[in-house]
LUMSE-48377 format. One line per field, with one value per residue (C-alpha): residue in one letter; z, x, y. Coordinates in Angstrom, 3 decimals. Each point is the difference from the previous one (the first is absolute). Layout:
# residues N
type a_...
z Z_...
x X_...
y Y_...
This chain:
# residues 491
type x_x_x_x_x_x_x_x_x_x_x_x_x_x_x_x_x_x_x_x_x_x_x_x_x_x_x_x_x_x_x_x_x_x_x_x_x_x_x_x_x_x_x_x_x_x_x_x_x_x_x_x_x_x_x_x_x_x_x_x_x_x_x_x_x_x_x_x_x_x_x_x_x_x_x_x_x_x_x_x_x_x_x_x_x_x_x_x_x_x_x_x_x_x_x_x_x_x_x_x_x_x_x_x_x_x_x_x_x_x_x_x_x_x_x_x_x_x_x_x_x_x_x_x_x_x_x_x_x_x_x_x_x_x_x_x_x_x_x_x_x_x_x_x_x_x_x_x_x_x_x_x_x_x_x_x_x_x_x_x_x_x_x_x_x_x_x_x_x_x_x_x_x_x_x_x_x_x_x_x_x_x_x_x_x_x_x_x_x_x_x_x_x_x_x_x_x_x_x_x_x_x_x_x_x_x_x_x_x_x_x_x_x_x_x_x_x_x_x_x_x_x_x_x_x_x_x_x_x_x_x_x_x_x_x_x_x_x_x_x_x_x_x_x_x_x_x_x_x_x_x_x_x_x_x_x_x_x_x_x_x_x_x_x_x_x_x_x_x_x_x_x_x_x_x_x_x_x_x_x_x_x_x_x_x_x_x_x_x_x_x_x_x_x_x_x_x_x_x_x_x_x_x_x_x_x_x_x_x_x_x_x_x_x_x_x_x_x_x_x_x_x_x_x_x_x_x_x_x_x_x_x_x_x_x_x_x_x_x_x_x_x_x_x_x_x_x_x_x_x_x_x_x_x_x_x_x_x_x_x_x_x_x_x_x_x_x_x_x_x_x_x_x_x_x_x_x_x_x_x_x_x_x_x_x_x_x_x_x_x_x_x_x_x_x_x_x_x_x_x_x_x_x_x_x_x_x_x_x_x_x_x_x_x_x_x_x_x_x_x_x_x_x_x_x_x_x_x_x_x_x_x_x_x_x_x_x_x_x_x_x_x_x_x_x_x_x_x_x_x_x_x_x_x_x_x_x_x_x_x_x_x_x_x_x_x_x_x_x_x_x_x_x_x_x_x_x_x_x_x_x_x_x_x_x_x_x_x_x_x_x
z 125.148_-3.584_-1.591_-1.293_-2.266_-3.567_-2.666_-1.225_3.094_0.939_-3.857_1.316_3.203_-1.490_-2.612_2.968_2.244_-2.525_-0.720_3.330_1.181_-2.943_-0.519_3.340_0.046_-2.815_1.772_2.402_-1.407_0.675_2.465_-1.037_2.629_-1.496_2.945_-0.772_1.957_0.414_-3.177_-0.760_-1.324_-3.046_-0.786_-2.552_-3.229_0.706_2.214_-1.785_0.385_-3.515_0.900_0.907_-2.141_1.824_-3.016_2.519_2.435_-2.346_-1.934_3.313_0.672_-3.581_0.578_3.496_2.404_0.475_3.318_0.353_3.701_1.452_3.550_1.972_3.323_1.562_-2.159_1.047_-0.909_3.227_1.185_-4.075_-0.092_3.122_-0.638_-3.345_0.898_3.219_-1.070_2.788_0.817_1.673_2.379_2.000_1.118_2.554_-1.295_-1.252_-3.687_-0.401_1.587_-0.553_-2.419_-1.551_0.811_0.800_-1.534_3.256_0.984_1.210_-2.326_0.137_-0.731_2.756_-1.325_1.091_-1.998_-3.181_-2.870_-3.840_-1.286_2.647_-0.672_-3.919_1.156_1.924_-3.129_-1.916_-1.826_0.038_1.734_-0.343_1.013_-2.244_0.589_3.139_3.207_2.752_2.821_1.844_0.981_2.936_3.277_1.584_-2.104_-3.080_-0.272_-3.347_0.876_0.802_-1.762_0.419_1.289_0.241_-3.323_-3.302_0.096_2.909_-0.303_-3.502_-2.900_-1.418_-0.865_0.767_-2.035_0.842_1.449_3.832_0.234_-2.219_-2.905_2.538_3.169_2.004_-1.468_-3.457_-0.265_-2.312_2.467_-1.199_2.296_2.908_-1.052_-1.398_-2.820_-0.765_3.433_0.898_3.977_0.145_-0.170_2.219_-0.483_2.998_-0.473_2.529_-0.303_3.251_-0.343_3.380_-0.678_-3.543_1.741_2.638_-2.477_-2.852_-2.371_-3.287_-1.932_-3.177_-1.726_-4.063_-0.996_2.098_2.703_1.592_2.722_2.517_1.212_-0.749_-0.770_-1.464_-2.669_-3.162_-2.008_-0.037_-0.253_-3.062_-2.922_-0.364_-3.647_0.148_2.514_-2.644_-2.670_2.879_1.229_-3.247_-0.686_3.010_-1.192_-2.945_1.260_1.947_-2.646_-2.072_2.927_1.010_-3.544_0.302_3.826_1.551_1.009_1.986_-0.698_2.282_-2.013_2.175_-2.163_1.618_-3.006_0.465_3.940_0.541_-0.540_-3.305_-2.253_-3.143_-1.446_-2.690_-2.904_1.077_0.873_-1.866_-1.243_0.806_-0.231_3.727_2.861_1.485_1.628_-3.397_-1.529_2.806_-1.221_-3.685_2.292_1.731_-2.963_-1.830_2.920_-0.444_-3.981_0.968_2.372_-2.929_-2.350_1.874_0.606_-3.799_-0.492_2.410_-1.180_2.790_-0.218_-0.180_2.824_2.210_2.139_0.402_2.245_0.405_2.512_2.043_3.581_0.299_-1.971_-1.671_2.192_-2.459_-1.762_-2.952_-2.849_-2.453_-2.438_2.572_2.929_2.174_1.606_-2.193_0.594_3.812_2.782_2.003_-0.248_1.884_3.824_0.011_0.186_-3.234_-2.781_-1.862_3.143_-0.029_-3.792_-1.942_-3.498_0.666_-3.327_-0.228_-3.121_-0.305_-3.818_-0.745_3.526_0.626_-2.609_-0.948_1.969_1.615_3.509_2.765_2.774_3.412_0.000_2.114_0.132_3.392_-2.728_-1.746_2.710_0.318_-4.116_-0.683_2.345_-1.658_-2.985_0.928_1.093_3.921_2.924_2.045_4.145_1.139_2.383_-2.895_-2.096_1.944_-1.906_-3.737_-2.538_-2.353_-3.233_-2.273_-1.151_-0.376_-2.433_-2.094_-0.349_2.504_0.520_3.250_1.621_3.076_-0.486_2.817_1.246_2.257_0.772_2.508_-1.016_2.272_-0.508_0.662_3.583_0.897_-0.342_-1.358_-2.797_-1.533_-3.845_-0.242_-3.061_-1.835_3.218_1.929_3.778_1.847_3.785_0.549_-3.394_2.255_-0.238_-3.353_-1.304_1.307_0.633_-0.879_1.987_2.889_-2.706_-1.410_0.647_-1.549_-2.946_1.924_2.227_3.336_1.647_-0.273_-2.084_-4.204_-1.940_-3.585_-3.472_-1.916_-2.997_-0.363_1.687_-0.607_1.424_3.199_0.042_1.518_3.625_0.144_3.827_1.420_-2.589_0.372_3.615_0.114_-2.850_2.014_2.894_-1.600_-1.249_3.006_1.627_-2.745_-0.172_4.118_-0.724_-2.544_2.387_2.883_-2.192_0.023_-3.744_-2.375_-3.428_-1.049_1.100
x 139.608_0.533_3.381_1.634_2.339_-1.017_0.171_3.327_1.436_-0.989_1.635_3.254_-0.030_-0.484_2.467_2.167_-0.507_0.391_4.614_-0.291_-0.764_0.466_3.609_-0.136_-1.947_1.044_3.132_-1.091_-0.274_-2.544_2.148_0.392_2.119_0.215_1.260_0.160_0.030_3.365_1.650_3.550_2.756_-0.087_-3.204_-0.608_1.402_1.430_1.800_1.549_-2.841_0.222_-2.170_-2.723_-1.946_-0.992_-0.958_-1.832_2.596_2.638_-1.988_-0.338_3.689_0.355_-1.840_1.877_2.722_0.792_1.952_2.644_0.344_-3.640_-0.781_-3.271_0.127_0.254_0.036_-3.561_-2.964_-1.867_2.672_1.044_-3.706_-0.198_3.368_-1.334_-3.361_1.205_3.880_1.049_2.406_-2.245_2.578_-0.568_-3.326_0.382_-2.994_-0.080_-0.335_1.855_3.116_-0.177_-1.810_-3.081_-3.922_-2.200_-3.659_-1.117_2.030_-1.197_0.964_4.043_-0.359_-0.871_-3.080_2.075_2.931_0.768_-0.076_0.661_-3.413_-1.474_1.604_-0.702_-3.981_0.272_1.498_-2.928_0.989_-2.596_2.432_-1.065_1.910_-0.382_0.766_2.362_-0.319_1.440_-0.020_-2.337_-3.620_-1.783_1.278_0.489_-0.276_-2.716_-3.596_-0.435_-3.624_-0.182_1.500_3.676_0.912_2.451_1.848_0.854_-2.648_1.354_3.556_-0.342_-2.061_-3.289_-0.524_1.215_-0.514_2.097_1.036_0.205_3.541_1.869_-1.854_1.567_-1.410_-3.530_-1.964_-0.668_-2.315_-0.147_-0.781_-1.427_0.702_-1.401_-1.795_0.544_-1.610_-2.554_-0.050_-3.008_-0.986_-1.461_3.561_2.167_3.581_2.371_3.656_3.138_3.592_0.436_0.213_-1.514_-2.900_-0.208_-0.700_-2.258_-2.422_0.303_1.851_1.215_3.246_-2.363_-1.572_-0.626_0.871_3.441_1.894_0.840_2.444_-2.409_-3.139_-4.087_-2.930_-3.486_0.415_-0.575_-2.268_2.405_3.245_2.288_0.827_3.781_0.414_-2.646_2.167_1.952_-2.891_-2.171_2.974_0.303_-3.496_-0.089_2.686_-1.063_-3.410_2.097_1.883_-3.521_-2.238_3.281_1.320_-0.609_0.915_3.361_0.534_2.681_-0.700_2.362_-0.907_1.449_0.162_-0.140_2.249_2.532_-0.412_-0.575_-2.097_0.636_-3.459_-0.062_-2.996_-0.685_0.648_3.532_0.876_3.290_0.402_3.378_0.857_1.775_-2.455_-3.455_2.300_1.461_-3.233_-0.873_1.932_-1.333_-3.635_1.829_1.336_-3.717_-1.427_2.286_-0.458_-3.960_0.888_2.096_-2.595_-2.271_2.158_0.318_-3.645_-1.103_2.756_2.186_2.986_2.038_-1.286_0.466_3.022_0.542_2.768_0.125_1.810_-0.320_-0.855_3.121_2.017_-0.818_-0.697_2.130_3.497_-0.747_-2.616_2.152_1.964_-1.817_1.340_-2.874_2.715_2.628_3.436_-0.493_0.361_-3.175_-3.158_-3.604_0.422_3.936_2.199_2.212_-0.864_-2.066_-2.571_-0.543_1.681_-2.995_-1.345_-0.327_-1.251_-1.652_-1.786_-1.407_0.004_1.067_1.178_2.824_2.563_0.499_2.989_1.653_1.306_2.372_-0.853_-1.471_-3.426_-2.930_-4.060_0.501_0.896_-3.897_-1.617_2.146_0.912_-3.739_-1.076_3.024_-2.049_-3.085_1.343_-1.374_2.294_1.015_0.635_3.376_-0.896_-2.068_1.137_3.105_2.284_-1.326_2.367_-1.538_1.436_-1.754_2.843_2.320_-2.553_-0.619_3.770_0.693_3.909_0.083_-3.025_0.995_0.299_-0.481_3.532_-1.097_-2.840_-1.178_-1.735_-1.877_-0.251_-2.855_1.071_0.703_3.844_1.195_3.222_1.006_0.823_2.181_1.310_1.465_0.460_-2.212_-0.179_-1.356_0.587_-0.511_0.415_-1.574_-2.933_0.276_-2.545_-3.126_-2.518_2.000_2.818_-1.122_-0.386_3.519_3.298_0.703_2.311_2.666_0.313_0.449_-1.362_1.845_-0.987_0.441_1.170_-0.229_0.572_-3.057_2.072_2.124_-1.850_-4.018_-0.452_1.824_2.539_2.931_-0.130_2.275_-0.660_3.267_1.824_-1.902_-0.434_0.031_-2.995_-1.760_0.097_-0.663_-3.519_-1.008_0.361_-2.564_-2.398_-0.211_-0.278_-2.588_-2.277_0.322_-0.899_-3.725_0.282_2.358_-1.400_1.904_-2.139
y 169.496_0.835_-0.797_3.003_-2.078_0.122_-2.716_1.381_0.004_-3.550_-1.272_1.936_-1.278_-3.370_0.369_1.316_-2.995_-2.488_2.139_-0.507_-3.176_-2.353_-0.083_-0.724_-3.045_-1.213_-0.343_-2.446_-3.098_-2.957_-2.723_-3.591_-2.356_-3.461_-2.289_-3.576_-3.163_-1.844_1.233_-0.720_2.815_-2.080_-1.087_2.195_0.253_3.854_-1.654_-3.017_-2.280_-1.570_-2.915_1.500_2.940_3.372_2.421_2.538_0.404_-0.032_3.091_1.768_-0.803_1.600_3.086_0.863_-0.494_-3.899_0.322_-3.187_0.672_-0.389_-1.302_-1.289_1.823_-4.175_-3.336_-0.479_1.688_1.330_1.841_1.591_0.830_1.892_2.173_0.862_1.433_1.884_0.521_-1.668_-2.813_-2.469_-1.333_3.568_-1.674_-3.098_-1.942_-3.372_-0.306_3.697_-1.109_-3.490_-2.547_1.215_1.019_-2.860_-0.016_0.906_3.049_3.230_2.896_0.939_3.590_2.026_2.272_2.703_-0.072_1.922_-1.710_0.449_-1.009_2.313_2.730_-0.317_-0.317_2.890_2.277_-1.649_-2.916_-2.751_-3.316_-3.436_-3.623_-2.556_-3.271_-1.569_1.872_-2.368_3.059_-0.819_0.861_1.121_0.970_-3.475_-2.928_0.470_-1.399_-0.680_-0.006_3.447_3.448_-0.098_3.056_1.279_-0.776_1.132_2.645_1.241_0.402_2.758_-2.397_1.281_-3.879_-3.300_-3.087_-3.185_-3.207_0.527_-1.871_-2.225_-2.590_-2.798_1.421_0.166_1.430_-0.884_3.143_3.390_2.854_3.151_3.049_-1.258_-2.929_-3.687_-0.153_-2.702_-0.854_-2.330_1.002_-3.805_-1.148_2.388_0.113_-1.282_0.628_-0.861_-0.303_-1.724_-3.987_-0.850_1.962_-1.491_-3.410_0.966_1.648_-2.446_2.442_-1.455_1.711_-1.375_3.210_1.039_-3.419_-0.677_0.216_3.241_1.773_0.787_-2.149_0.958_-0.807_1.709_2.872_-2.795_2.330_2.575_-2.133_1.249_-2.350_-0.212_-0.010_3.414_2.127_1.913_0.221_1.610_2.566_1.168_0.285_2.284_1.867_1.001_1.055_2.477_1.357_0.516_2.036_1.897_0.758_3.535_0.489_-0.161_-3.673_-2.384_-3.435_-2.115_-3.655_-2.783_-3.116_-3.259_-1.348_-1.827_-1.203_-3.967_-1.698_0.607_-0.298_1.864_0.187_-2.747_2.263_0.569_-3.930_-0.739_3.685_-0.081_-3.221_-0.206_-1.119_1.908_2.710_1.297_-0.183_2.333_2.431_0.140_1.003_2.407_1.744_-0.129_1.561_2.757_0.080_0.046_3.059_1.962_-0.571_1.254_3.312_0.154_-0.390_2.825_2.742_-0.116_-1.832_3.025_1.354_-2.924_-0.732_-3.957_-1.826_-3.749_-2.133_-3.049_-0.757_-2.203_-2.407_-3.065_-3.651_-2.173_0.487_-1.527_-1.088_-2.103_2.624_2.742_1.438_1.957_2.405_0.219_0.074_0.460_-2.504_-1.080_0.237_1.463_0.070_0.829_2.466_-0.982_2.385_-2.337_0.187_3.482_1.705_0.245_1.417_4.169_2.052_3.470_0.889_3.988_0.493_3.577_0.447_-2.858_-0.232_-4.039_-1.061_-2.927_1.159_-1.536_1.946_-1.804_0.412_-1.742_-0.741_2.030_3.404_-0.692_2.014_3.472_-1.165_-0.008_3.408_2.006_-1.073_1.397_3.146_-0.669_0.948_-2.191_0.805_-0.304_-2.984_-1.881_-2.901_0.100_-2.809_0.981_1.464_3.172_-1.868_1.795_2.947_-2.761_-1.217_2.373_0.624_1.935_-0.869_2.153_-1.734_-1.826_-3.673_-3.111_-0.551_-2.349_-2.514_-2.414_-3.458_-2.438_-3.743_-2.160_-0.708_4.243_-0.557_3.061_1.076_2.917_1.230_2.813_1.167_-3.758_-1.054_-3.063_-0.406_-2.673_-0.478_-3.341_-2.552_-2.901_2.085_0.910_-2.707_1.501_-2.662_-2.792_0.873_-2.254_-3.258_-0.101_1.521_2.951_0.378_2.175_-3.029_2.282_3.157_2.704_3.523_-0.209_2.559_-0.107_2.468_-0.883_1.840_-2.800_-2.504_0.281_-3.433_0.352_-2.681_2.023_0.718_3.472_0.193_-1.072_1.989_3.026_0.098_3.923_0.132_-2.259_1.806_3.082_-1.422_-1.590_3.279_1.498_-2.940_1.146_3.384_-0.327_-2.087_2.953_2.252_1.006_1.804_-1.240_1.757_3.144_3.195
């Protein structure tokens, strides 16, 4: 049938569209979430860390809102990385490596296909979503075949594209996967993985792969086995390739460093950068990965356009590096429920749209997925990302906005403790050390529940418990009402 619309009409209906619809998507920003491996409150030099040299994060601390208060969902990173991608606290799910310790290399996948989830939702308002780097959630239904597509996985729980290390750089296996596939992967020399010692034995399994010893024990895979020194190079790499075919679509790039997590290998170009140990050094790659990533922004036009927030997974694994200190002023460290296992660096930049500011309010990696749809202007269901905080209008300025008054953090062994307001609550201080409460005595010296004022006492060295009796009470009775709850995020 012949149209009856005329060339005029289609240039006014085109002009009309474009009043329509453009202030509109320029609103909606591209999505960068930054979340690093094992990084301290104070590693970087925005926050104190005058040993070691950050310029990029510092600049995107500069150009947005460097929050003091930050949390990882849990001191570990499984768990952090699951409650930031579905919003939900990772505890509510009784599976190991979600409620306690971490993912092996062998696990099945730890979302449920099912479930909502932030980068789903973004892929189904049309942003192109990609994972970059550390996934450690599992493939597969049952344990993976590295062999064989790994499905399901990334791909399957809202990402467009997956490229990454299965695990951790100290676990089985030492392999880059590529949506479904390992890449390189020689069929001659089939991959067998197993976390299960007896099995190890009885099938020869070494915990040798990719030039050292691993967690984990396996053989085969040797074509397609990563070099250390190469892992952050070849995340990067993939990164910006991202940034270049997507430049001119809506895009959330979730990049997953493996920087800083043990072993610690920088690559040889960053070997006595900062003058501290491997681990430090670590850090100056982590922080040129992230320059690479804003230059690359710069280069294709759309920095301003582009909302960024970086975080870590969990706290650092030592206390100190000489003159450094990893986590600050806080007591503890990765696995425990002290601050310095689970306080970590938190800083939104959205030139033009956040106003630079330095802000005390309680925020968490749990907030990045309703923070991040609230961005993108996609609804979320009343029963979705259930534990995540909208903290975008408090962003922006908004001094109305509701703010976190209280949160729940996890250590390493699924203890739990609650922030609320200055206030610190931890049921049981023999507990309090995460995995290495079982090696040593704790240094509370007794069970019994700690209460502490992390105003005047950041590093938790004054037990207000017995003084406070009535506080404590009072918080125990919200940590338990916060755990019934099915929905905790305001609706």
């Amino acid at each position: 049938m012949k149209s009856s619309v005329t060339p005029v009409h289609r240039v006014f209906h085109s002009l009309l569209g474009l009043l329509l619809c453009g202030p509109l998507i320029a609103a909606t920003p591209n999505i960068i979430v930054i979340l690093a491996d094992d990084v301290g409150w104070g590693d970087a030099g925005c926050y104190g860390g005058s040993k070691v040299k950050t310029p990029n994060i510092d600049r995107l601390a500069r150009s947005g809102v460097r929050f003091t208060d930050g949390h990882a969902s849990a001191s570990v990173c499984t768990p952090t990385r699951y409650s930031m991608l579905t919003g939900q606290y990772s505890w509510r799910r009784q599976v190991v490596g979600l409620n306690k310790g971490v993912a092996t290399g062998d696990a099945p996948l730890l979302i449920p296909t099912a479930m909502t989830t932030a980068p789903g939702l973004l892929k189904a308002a049309g942003y192109q979503t990609a994972l970059i780097g550390k996934w450690h959630l599992g493939f597969g239904e049952n344990a993976p075949d590295y062999n064989r597509e790994l499905r399901p996985g990334p791909l399957e729980v809202g990402f467009h594209e997956f490229f990454g290390i299965p695990a951790t750089n100290d676990r089985i296996p030492t392999v880059f996967v590529r949506d479904h596939r390992v890449v390189g992967l020689d069929p001659n020399d089939p991959i067998r993985v197993t976390y299960d010692k007896e099995q190890a034995r009885q099938q020869g399994l070494s915990m040798f792969a990719a030039g050292r010893n691993r967690i984990g024990w396996g053989s085969g895979g040797k074509a397609a086995w990563w070099k250390d020194i190469d892992i952050a190079d070849t995340h990067t790499k993939e990164c910006l390739a991202f940034l270049e075919r997507n430049r001119k679509k809506k895009f959330f790039l979730c990049f997953t460093p493996h920087d800083v997590h043990a072993p610690a290998i920088p690559h040889p170009r960053f070997v006595g950068s900062s003058g501290l140990g491997n681990r430090a050094d670590m850090l100056y790659e982590l922080d040129w990965s992230i320059g690479e990533i804003l230059q690359k922004l710069d280069e294709c036009g759309i920095a301003q356009d582009t909302l960024i927030i970086y975080s870590s997974d969990n706290g650092a694994y030592v206390m100190e590096e000489g003159a450094h200190k990893p986590n600050g002023p806080f007591r503890g460290k990765k696995s425990q429920l002290w601050e310095g296992g689970h306080r970590v660096p938190f800083v939104v930049s959205w030139p033009g749209k956040i106003p630079p500011a330095v802000s005390e309010d309680l925020v968490s990696t749990i907030d990045i997925a309703a923070t991040i749809c609230a961005a993108a202007e996609v609804k979320v269901a009343a029963q979705a990302l259930p534990d995540s905080y909208n903290l975008l209008p408090a962003m922006m300025g908004d001094q109305k906005a509701a703010r976190r008054e209280s949160l729940v953090v996890m250590s390493g062994n699924g203890q739990l403790a609650l922030r609320s307001g200055a206030s610190k609550y931890i049921p049981d201080l023999s507990l309090a050390d995460g995995w290495y409460a079982a090696a040593k005595k704790n240094g509370a010296g007794h069970k019994g529940a700690g209460l502490y004022d992390l105003t005047k006492d950041p590093g938790e060295a004054n037990n207000l418990a017995t003084r406070d009796a009535a506080v404590v009470k009072r918080m125990a009775r919200t940590l338990q009402e916060i755990q019934d709850k099915d929905v905790t995020r305001p609706q």
